[in-house]
C-alpha positions in Angstrom: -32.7 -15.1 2.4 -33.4 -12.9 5.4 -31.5 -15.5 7.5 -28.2 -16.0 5.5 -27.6 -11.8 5.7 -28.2 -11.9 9.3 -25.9 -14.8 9.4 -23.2 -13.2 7.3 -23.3 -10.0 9.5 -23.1 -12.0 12.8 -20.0 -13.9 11.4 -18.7 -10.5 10.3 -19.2 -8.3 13.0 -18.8 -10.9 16.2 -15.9 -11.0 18.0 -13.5 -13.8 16.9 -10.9 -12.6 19.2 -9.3 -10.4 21.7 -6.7 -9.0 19.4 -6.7 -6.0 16.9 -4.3 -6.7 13.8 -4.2 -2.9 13.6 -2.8 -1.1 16.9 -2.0 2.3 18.1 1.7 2.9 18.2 2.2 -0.6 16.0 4.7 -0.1 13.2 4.6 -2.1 10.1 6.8 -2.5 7.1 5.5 -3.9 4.0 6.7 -5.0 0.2 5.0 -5.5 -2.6 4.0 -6.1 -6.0 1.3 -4.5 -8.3 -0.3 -5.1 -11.6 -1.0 -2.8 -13.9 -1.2 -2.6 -18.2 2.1 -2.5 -20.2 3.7 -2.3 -16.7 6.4 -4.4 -14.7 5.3 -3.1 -11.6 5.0 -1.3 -9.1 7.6 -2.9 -6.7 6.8 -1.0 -3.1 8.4 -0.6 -0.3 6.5 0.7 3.0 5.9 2.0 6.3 3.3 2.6 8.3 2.6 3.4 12.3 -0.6 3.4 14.0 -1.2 6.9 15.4 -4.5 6.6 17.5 -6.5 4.5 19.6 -10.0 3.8 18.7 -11.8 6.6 16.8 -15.4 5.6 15.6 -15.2 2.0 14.6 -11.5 2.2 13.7 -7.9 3.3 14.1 -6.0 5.8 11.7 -2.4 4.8 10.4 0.1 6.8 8.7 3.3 6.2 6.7 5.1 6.5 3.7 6.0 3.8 0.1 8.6 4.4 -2.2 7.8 2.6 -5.5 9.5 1.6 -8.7 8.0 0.3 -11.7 9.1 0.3 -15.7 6.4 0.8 -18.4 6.8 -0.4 -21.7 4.4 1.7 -24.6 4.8 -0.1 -27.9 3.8 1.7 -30.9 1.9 4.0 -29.5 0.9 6.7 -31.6 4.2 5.2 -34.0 6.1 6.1 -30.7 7.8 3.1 -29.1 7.9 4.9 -25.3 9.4 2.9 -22.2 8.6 5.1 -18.7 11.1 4.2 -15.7 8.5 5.9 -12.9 9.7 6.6 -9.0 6.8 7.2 -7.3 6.9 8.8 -3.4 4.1 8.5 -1.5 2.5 10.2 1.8 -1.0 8.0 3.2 -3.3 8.3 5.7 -5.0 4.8 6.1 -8.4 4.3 8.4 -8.0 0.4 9.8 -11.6 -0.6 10.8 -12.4 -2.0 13.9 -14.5 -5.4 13.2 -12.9 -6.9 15.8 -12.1 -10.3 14.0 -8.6 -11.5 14.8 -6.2 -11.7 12.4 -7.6 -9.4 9.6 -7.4 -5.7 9.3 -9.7 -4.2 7.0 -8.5 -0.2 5.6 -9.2 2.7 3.3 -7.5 5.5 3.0 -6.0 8.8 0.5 -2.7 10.0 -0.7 -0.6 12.2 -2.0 2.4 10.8 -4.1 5.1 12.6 -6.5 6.4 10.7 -9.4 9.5 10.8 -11.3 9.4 9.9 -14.9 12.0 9.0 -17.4 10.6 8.8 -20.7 13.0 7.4 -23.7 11.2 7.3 -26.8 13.5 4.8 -29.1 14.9 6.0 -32.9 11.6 4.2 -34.1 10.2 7.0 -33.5 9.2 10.0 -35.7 9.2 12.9 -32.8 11.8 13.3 -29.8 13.7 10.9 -31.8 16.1 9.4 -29.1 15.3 11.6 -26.5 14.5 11.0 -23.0 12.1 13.0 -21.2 12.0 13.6 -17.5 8.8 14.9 -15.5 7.9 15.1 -11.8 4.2 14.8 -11.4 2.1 15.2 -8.1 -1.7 13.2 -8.1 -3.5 12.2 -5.4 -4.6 8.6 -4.9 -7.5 6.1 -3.1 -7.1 3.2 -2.2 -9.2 -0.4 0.3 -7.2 -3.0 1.2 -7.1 -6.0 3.6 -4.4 -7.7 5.2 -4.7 -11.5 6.9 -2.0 -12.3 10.1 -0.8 -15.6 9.7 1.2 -14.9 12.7 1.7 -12.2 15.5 4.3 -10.8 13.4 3.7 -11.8 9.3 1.1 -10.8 7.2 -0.3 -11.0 3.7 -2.2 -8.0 1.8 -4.0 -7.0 -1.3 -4.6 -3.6 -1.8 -7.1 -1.9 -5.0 -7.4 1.4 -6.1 -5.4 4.1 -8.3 -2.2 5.3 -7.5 0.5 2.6 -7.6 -1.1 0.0 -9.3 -4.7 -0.3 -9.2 -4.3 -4.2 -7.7 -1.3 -4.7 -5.4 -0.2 -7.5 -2.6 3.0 -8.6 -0.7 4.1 -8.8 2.8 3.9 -7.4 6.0 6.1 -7.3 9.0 4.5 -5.8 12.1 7.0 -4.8 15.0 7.1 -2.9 18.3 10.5 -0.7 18.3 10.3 0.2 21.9 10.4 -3.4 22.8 13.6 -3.6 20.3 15.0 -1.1 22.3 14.4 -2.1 25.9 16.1 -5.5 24.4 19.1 -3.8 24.0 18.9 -2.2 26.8 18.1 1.3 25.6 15.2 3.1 27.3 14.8 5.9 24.8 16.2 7.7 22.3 
């Protein structure tokens, strides 16, 4: 037994490559889809840039996701509910460092500010017709991986509360200042 946990952690921890999927002053844009109860939803839309070179075993990241996702309540309570939530979202991401190419491995925090519509239908006994707006601030967690199929394309699944407590999609890693020296633009 001994054996196949020092085997796992060699496998793990060896160097499989030269190449970190998670890079100071990379930028990557993502979309995705989570699942969730009662919920289509979330679909996300993000960004994120690297912002340091190695720090401990990792790399910290941050960005932004704007997310949209409608929740359908049926009866509950006698109240047939459906929720049309925006959700904006600041994160701070920590990429570890296992030096395996092709994978980037992260954890991280939030804070996010939802808009809800809620419309409660005629079914209803209170708020009869109404709809109700709220904006609510929460803070969130969240572990995720993504896998590199190529330089530039990525897959990633992501758990924890916030958006949708499992969520995946795409990623799209790019360099802007070598889409500007392309063009022929220096800086800014």
């Amino acid at each position: 037994m001994k054996n196949y946990i020092a085997l796992a952690l060699f496998v793990c921890l060896s160097n499989f490559g030269n190449a970190q999927a998670f890079q100071r002053d990379g930028n990557y844009l993502q979309a995705g889809f989570g699942a969730q109860l009662n919920t289509l939803g979330p679909l996300s839309v993000g960004y994120e840039r690297g912002i340091t070179g190695l720090v401990g075993i990792g790399r910290f990241g941050v960005g932004g996701i704007i997310a949209h996702e409608l929740y359908y309540s049926p009866n509950t309570l006698y109240l047939n509910t459906v929720q049309n939530r925006t959700t904006l979202m600041g994160r701070c991401a920590y990429h570890f460092d296992f030096d395996i190419e092709k994978m980037d491995v992260y954890a991280g925090a939030a804070i996010a500010i939802q808009f809800r519509g809620d419309y409660r239908d005629k079914n209803s006994g209170l708020n009869y017709g109404n709809t109700i707006a709220r904006i609510s601030p929460f803070p969130t967690v969240f572990g995720g991986i993504r896998y590199y199929f190529s330089e530039k394309f990525a897959v990633y699944a992501e758990v924890g509360y916030g958006l949708g407590y499992l969520n995946g999609g795409i990623v799209y890693r790019f360099n802007y200042q070598y889409l500007l020296k392309r063009k022929g633009l220096n800086e800014f």
